[in-house]
C-alpha positions as CSV (number, residue, x, y, z in Angstrom):
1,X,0.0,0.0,0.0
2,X,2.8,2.3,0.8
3,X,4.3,1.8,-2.2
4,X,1.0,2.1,-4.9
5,X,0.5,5.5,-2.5
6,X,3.9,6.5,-3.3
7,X,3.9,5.5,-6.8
8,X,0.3,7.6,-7.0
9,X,1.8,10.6,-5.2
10,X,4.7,10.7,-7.8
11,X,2.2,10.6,-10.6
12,X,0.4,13.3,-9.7
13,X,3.4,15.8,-8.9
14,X,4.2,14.9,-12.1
15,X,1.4,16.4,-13.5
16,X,1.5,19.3,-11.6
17,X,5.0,20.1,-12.9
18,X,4.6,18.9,-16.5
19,X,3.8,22.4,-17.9
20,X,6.9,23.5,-16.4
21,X,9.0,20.7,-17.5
22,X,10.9,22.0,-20.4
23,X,12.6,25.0,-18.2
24,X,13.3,22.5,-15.3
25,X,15.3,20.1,-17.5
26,X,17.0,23.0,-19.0
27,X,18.0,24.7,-15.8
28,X,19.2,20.5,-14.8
29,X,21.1,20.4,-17.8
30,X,22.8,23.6,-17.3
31,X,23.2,22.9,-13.8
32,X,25.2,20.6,-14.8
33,X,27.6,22.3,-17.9
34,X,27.7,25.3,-15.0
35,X,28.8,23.5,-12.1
36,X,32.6,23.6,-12.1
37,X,32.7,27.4,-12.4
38,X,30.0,27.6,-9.8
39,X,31.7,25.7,-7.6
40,X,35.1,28.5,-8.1
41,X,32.2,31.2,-7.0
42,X,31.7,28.8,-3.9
43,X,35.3,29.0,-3.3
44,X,35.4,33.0,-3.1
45,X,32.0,33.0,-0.5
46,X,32.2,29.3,1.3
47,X,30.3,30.7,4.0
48,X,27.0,32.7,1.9
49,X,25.4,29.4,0.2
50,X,23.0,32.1,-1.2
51,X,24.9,35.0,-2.2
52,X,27.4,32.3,-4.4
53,X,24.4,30.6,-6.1
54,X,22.5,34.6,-7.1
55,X,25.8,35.6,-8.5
56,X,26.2,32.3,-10.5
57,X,22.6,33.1,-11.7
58,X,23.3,36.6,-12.1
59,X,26.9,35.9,-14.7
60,X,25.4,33.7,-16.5
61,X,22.3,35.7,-17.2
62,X,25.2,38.5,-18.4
63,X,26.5,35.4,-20.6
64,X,23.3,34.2,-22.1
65,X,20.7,37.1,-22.8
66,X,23.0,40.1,-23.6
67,X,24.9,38.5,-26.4
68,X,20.9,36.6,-27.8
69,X,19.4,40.4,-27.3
70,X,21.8,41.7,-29.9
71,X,21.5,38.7,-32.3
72,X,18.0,38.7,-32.1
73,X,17.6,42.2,-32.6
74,X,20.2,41.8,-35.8
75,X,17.5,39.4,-37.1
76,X,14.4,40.8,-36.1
77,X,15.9,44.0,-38.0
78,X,17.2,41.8,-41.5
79,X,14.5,39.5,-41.6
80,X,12.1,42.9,-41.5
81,X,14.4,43.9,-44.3
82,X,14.2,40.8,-46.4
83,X,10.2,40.5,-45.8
84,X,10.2,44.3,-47.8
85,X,12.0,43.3,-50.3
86,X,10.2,39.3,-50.9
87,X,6.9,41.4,-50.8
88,X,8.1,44.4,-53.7
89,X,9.8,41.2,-55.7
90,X,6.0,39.7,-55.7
91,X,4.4,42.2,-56.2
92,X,6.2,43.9,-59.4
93,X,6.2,40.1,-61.2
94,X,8.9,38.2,-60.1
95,X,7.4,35.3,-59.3
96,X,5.9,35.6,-63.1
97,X,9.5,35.7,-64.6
98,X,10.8,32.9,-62.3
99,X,7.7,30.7,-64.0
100,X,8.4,31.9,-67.2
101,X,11.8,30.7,-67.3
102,X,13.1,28.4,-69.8
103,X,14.2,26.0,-67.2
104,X,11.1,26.4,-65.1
105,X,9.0,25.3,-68.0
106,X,11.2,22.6,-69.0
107,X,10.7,21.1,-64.8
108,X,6.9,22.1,-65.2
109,X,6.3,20.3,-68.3
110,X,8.9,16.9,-67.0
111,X,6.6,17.3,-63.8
112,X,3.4,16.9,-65.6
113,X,4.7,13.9,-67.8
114,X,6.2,11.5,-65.4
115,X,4.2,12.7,-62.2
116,X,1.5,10.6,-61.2
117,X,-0.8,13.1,-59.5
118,X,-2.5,16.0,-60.9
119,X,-0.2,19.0,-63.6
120,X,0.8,22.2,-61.9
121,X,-0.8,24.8,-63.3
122,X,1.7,27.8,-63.6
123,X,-1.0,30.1,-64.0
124,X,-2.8,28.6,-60.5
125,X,0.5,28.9,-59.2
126,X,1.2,32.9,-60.0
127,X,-2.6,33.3,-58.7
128,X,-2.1,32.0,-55.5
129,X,1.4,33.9,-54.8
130,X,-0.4,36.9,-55.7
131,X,-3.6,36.4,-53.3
132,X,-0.7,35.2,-50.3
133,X,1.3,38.4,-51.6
134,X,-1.8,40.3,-51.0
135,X,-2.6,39.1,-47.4
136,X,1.2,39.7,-46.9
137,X,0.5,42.6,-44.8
138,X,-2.2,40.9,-42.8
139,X,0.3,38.5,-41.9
140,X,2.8,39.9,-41.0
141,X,0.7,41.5,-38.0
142,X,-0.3,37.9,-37.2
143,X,3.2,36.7,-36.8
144,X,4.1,39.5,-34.8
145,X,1.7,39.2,-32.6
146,X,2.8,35.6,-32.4
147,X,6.2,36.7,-32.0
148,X,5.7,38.5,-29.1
149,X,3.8,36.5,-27.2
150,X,6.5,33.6,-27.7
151,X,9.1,36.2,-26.4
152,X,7.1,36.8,-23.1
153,X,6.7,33.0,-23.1
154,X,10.4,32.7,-23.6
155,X,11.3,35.5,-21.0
156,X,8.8,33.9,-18.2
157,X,10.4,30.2,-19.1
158,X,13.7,31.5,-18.6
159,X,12.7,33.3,-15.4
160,X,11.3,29.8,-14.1
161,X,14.7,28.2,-15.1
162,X,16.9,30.6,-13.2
163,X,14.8,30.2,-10.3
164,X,15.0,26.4,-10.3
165,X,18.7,26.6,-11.5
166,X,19.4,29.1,-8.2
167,X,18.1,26.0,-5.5
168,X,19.8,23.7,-8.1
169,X,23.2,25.3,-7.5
170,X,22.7,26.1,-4.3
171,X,22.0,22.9,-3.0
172,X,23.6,20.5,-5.7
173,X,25.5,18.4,-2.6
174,X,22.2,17.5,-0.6
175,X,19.8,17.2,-3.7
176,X,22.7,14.5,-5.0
177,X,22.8,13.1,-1.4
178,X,19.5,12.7,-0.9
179,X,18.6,11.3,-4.7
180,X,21.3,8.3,-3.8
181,X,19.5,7.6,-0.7
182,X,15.8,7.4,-1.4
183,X,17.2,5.0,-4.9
184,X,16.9,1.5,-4.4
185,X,20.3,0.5,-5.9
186,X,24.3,-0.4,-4.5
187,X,26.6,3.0,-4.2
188,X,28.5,1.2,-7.7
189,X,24.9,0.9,-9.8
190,X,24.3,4.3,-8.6
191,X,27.4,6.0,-10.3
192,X,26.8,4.1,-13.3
193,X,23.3,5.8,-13.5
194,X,23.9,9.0,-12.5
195,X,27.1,9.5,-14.5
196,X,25.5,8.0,-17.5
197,X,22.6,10.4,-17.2
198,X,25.2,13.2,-16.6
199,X,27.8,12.1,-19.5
200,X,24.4,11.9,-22.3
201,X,22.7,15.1,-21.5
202,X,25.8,17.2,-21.4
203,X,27.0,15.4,-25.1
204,X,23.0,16.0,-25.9
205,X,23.3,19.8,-25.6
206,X,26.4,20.6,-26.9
207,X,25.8,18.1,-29.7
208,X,23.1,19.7,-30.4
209,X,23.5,23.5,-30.0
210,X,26.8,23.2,-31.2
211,X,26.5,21.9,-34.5
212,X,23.4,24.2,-35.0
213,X,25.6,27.1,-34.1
214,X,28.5,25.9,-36.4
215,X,26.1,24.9,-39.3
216,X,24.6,28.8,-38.9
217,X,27.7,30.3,-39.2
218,X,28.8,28.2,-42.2
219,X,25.4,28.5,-43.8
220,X,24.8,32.1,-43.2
221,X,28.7,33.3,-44.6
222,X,28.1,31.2,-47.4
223,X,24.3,33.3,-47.8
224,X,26.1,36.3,-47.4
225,X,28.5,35.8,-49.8
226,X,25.8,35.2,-52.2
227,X,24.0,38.6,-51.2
228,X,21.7,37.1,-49.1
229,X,20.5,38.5,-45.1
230,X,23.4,36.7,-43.9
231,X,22.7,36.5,-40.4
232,X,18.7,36.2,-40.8
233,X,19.3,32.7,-42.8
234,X,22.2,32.1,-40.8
235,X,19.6,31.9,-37.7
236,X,17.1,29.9,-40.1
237,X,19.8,27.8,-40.7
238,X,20.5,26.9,-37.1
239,X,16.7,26.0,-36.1
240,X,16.8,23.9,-39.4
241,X,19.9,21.8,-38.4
242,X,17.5,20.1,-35.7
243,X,15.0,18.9,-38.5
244,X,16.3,15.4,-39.0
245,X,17.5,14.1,-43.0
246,X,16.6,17.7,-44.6
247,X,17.8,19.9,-42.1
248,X,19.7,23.1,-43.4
249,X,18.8,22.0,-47.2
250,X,15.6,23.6,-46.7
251,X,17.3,27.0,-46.6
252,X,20.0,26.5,-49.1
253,X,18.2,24.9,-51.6
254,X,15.7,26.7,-52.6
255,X,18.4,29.8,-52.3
256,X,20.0,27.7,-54.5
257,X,17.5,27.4,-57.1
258,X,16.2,30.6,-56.8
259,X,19.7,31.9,-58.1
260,X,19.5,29.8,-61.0
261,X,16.4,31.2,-62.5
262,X,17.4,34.5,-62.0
263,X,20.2,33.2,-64.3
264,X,23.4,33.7,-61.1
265,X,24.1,29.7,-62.0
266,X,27.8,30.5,-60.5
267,X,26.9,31.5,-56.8
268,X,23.8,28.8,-57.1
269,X,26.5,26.4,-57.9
270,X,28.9,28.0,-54.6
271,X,25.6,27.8,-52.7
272,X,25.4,23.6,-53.2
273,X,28.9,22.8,-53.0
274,X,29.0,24.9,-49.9
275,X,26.0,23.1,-48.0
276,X,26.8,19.5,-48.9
277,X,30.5,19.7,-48.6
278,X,30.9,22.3,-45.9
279,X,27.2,22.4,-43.5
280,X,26.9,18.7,-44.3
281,X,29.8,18.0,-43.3
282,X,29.1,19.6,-39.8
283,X,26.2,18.0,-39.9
284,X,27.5,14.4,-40.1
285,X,30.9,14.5,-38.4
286,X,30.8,17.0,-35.5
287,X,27.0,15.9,-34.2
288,X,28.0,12.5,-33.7
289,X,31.2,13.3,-32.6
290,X,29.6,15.3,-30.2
291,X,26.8,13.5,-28.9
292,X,29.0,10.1,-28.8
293,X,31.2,12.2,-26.0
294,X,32.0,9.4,-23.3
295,X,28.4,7.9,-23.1
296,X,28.5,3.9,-25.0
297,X,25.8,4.9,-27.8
298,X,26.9,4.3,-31.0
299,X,25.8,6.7,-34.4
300,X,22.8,4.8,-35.3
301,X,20.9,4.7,-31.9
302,X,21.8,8.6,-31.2
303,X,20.2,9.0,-34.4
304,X,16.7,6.7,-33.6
305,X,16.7,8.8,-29.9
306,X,16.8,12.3,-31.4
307,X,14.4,11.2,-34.2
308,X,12.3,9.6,-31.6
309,X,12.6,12.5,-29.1
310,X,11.5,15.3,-31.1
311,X,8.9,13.3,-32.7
312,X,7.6,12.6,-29.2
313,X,8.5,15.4,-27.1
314,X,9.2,18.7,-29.8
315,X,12.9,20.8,-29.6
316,X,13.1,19.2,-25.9
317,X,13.2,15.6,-26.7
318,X,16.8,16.2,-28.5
319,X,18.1,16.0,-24.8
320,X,15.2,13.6,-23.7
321,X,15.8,10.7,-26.5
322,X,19.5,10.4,-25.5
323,X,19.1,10.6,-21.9
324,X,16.1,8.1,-22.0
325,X,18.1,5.6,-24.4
326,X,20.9,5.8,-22.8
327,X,19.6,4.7,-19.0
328,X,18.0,2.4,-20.7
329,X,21.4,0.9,-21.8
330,X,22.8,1.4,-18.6
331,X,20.3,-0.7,-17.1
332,X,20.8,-3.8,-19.3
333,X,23.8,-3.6,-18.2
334,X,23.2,-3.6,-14.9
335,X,20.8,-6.4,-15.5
336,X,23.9,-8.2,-17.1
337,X,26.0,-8.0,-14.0
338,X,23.4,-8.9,-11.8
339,X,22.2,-11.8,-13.7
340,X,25.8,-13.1,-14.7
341,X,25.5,-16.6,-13.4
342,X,21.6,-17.2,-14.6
343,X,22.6,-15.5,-18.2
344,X,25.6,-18.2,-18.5
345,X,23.7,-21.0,-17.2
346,X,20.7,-20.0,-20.1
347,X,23.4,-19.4,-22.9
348,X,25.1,-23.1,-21.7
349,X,22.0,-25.2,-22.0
């Protein structure tokens, strides 16, 4: 009875937190990149638990916001820019030249032989850009109204995270102690857990956010070059390096393409060479490289746990798939120590 009542309680604290989860993990998982220069602050004030963990909080506020303030601003202010332009481009018939290109027809008309479903219509096609370039405006109130409201949910989830992240900090040593207490496993199965969990979600975020930021930066020089925004697509770039398979191609491709039509084959030519050789190559060597860090997970199943975790769990399950695979290999092998003797006796008879 104890145990269903525990098991019960759990449940429903679980509910009560799982709005909040997403900035709890995060301030866990930064708990735990933080840590060792937090515990240097601890050094300077041993004796004010409180004052050390506010001004941990308070630096790495300094370090986070101030320098994503500017960079956001930076986009905010060229993506602005670029919607102008994308809207006078519409509107004075450049989507009519693009279709009217020689090569455009040619892909039309190769479409509509071999395709299976229905011809495109290039005439449909010119009327619908021109009704979306006419509720252009429209939109664009929408998504900044949309905009804003995910920055005050972004600013209030960040607030939540420092908050948790100050009594995370603070009281790292007795939240550790008191977690290997209450689990029901040896002192040996217990570092094996905990430093899995500890090894995964650290290689999870800087896996992660690093290759994003190092596939941005590739992708948006390479933009620039081409006289693109080059830090607006640069940014697009980094949120599309998350999307499994297609991931930044769905910037620099259709950059790519665009450039051909208007007849720039040279740069549209830089543009593909540049995003398979150089972003792809990010893409497939550092993330791995990464992720793999010290945890036993080979390529394939830090692929299925990302896949599987933003599937399930959005932007957050790119720490959550990794973390939940990889307990569950550290469990099997537990299992496999435990059951040494019964395994052998099975695999003998």
């Amino acid at each position: 009875m104890l145990i269903a009542a525990l098991a019960l309680a759990a449940y429903a604290s679980y509910r009560l937190i799982e709005p909040y989860l997403g900035p709890i993990v995060m301030a866990f998982i930064i708990s735990l990149l933080y840590y060792p220069l937090h515990t240097r602050v601890e050094r300077k004030l041993p004796t004010h638990p409180n004052a050390a963990a506010m001004l941990s909080c308070t630096l790495l506020t300094v370090i986070i916001v101030i320098p994503v303030l500017v960079v956001f601003t930076s986009i905010i202010q060229q993506g602005s820019t670029f919607s102008k332009e994308s809207y006078q481009w519409l509107t004075s018939g450049g989507a009519k030249e693009v279709l009217s290109h020689p090569v455009t027809v040619k892909a039309l008309a190769l479409i509509e032989e071999y395709s299976p479903f229905e011809p495109l219509d290039a005439q449909a096609i010119l009327q619908k850009v021109a009704a979306a370039a006419s509720k252009f405006g429209a939109q664009l109130l929408n998504i900044s109204a949309r905009l804003l409201g995910d920055a005050t949910n972004f600013v209030l989830s960040f607030m939540l995270m420092l908050f948790v992240l100050f009594f995370l900090l603070r009281d790292h040593k007795k939240m550790v102690t008191a977690l290997r207490h209450v689990i029901p496993l040896s002192r040996s199965q217990e570092d094996a857990v905990l430093s899995e969990v500890e090894q995964v979600a650290k290689s999870a975020v800087l896996g992660s956010f690093l290759t994003a930021l190092a596939q941005g930066f590739a992708g948006g020089f390479a933009m620039w070059i081409a006289g693109f925004p080059g830090l607006f697509w640069g940014s697009m770039m980094a949120f599309a390096s998350f999307i499994p398979v297609v991931g930044t191609a769905l910037i620099w491709l259709p950059a790519a393409l665009y450039l051909l039509l208007v007849g720039q084959w040279q740069w549209s030519l830089f543009l593909v060479g540049w995003g398979v050789i150089v972003v792809g190559s990010i893409d497939n060597f550092l993330r791995p490289l990464l992720m793999q860090g010290n945890s036993g997970m080979n390529t394939l199943l830090i692929f299925l746990s990302i896949l599987g975790g933003l599937h399930l769990f959005g932007l957050i399950g790119l720490i959550y798939g990794p973390v939940i695979f990889a307990v569950t290999l550290v469990l099997f092998k537990l299992y496999e120590v435990e059951f040494h003797d019964f395994l052998a006796h099975q695999d003998k008879h």
